[in-house]
C-alpha positions as CSV (number, residue, x, y, z in Angstrom):
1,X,-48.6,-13.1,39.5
2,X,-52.0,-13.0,41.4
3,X,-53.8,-16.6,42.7
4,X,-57.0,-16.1,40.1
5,X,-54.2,-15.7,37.2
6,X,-52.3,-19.0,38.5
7,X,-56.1,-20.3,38.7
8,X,-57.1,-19.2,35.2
9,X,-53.7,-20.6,34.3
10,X,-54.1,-24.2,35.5
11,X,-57.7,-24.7,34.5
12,X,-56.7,-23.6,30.6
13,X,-53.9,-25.9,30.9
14,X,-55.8,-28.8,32.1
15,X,-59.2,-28.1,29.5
16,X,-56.3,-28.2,26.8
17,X,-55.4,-31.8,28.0
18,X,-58.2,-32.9,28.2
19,X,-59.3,-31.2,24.5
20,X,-56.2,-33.5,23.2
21,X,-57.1,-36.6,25.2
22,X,-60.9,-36.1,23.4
23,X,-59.5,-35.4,19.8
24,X,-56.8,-38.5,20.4
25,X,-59.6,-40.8,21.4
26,X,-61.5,-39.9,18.8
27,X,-59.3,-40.3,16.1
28,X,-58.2,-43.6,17.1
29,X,-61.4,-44.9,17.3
30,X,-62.1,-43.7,13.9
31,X,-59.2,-44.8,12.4
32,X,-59.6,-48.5,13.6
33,X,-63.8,-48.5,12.5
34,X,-62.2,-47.4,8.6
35,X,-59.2,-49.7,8.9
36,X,-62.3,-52.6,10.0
37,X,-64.7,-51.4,7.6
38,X,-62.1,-51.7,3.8
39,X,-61.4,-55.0,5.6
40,X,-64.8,-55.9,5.5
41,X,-65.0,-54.5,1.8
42,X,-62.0,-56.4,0.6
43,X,-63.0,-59.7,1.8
44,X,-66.4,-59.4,0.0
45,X,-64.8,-58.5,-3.3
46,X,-62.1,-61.0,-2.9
47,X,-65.3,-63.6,-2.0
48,X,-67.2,-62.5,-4.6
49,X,-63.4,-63.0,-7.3
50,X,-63.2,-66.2,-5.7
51,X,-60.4,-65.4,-3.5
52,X,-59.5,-66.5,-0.4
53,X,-61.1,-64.2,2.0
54,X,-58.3,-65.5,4.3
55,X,-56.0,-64.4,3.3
56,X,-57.6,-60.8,3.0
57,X,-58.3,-60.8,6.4
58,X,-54.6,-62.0,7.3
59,X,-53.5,-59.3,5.3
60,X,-54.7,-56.6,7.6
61,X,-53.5,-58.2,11.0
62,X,-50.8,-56.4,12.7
63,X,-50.4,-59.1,15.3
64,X,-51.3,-62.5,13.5
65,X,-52.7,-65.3,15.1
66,X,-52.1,-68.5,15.4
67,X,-55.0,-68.5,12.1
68,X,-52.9,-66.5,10.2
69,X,-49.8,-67.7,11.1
70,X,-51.1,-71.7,10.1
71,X,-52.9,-70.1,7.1
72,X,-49.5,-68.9,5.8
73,X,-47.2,-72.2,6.7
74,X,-49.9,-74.3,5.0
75,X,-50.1,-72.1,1.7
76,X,-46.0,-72.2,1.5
């Protein structure tokens, strides 16, 4: 194997990471702004039902807070 193949080798390697870092980031990012944005939807339709937007909003945290968590020993 010659040094330009190794060469050629390590740049497509390393613009292949870094094509999977990009798409990674960007999905994530996407994913959370969708995730934020039906929260924001459901809260206005459980406002506008006369729901507790509460406990909408508790409804989509992965890590509750010390909110959610008193929201939920109050409400038992």
């Amino acid at each position: 194997m010659s040094e330009s193949t190794k060469n050629f080798d390590l740049i497509t390697v390393v613009v292949c990471l870094a094509i999977v870092i990009v798409a990674m980031i960007a999905g994530i990012t996407v994913y959370n702004m969708n995730d934020r944005n039906n929260m924001a939807k459901n809260i206005e339709a459980a406002i506008a039902k006369g729901m507790d937007p509460l406990a909408v909003k508790c409804s989509y945290e992965t890590h509750p807070g010390a909110i959610c968590i008193t929201y939920a020993a109050v409400r038992k």
